[in-house]
C-alpha atoms as a printed R data frame, in Angstrom:
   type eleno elety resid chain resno       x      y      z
1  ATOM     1    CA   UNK     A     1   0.000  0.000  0.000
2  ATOM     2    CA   UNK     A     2   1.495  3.594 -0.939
3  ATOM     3    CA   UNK     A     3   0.145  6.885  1.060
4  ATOM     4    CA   UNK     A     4   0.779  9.981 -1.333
5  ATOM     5    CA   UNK     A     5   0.273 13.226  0.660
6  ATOM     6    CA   UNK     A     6  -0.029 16.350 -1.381
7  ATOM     7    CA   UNK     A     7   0.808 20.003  0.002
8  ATOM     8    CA   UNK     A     8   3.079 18.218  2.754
9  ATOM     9    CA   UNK     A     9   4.299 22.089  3.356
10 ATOM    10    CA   UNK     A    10   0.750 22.646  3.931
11 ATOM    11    CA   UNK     A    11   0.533 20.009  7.025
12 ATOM    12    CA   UNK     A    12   4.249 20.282  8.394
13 ATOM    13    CA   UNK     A    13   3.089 21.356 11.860
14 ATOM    14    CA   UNK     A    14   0.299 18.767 12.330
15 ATOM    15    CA   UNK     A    15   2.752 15.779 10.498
16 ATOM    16    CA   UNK     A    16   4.831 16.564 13.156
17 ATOM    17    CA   UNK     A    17   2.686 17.057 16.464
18 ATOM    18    CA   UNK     A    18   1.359 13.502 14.671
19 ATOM    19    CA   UNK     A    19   4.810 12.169 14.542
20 ATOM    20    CA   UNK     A    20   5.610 13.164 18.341
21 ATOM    21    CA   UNK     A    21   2.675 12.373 19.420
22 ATOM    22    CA   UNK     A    22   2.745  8.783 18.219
23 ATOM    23    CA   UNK     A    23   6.414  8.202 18.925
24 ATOM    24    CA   UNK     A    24   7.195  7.664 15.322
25 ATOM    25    CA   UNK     A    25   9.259  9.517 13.113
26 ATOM    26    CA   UNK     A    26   7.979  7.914  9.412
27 ATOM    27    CA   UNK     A    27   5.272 10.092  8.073
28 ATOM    28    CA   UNK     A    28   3.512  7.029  7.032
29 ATOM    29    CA   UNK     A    29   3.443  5.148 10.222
30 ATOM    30    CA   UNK     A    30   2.485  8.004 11.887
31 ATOM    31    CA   UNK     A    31  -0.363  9.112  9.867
32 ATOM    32    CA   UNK     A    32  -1.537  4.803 10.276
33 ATOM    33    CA   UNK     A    33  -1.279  5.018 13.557
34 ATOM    34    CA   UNK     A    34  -2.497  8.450 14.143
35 ATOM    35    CA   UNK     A    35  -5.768  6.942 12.468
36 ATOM    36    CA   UNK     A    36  -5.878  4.168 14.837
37 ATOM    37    CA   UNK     A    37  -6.049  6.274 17.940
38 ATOM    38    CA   UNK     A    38  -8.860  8.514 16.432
39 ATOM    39    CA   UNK     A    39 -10.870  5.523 15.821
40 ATOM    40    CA   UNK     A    40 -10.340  4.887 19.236
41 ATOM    41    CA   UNK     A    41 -10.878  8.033 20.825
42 ATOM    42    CA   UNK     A    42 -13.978  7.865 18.616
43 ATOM    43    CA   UNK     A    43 -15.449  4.700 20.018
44 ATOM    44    CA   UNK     A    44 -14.471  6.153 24.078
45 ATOM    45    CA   UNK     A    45 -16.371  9.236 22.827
46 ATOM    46    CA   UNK     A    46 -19.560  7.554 21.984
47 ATOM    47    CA   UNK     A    47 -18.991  5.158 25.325
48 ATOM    48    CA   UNK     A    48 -18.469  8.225 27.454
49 ATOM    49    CA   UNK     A    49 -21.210 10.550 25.995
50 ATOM    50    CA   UNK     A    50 -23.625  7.154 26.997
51 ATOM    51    CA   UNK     A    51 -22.554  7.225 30.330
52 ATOM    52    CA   UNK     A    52 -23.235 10.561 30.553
53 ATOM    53    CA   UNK     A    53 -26.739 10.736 29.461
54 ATOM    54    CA   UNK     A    54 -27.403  7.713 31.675
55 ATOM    55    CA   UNK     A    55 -25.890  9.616 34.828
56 ATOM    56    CA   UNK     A    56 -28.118 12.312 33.754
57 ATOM    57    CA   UNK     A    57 -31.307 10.781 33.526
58 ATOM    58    CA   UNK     A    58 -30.492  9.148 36.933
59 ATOM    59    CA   UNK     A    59 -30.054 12.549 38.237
60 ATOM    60    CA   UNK     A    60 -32.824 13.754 36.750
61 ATOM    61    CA   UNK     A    61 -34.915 10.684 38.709
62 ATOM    62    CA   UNK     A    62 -33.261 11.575 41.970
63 ATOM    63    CA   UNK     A    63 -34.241 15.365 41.785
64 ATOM    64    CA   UNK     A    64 -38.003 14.113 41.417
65 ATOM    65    CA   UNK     A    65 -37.500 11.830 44.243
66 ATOM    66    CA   UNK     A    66 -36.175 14.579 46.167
67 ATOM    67    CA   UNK     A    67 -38.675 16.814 44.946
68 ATOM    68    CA   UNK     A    68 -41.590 14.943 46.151
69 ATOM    69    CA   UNK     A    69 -40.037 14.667 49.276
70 ATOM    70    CA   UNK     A    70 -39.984 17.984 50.459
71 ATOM    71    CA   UNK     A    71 -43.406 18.344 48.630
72 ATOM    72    CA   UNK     A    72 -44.879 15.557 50.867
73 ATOM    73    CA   UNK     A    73 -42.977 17.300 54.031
74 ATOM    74    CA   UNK     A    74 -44.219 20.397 53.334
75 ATOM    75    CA   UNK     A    75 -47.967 19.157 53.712
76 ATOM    76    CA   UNK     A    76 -47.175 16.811 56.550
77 ATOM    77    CA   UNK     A    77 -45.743 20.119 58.237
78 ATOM    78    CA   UNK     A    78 -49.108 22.086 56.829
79 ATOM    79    CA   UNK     A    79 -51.549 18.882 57.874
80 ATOM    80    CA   UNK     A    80 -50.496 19.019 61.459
81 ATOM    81    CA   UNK     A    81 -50.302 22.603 61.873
């Protein structure tokens, strides 16, 4: 398999961040394995933004909960008065 990259001039500074950031210092390897870890980071996004949603509907239950509680001790407190 051959990667041609056009404009390289263009994409110097990310090809590089890239390189460092993968520990590699082929272009080619970099740019492979740079694509790995976005798929990655991809698939912990979509796992993460789940999690979150689900911690937010359960928060969302537990403010009712609480909600009704003080609603129901507010007119014990009014009943007995």
């Amino acid at each position: 398999m051959a990667i041609t990259i056009r404009d390289i001039d263009k994409h110097y500074f990310m090809i590089e961040d890239l390189k460092a950031l993968t520990n590699s210092n082929v272009t080619t390897k970099a740019l492979i394995k740079g694509g790995y870890m976005a798929v990655e980071l991809g698939k912990q996004y979509e796992d993460e933004k789940e999690r979150r949603l689900k911690a937010e509907a359960e928060l969302a239950a537990l403010r009712e909960t609480i909600k009704q509680y003080l609603s129901s001790q507010q007119a014990l407190i009014s009943a007995v008065k």
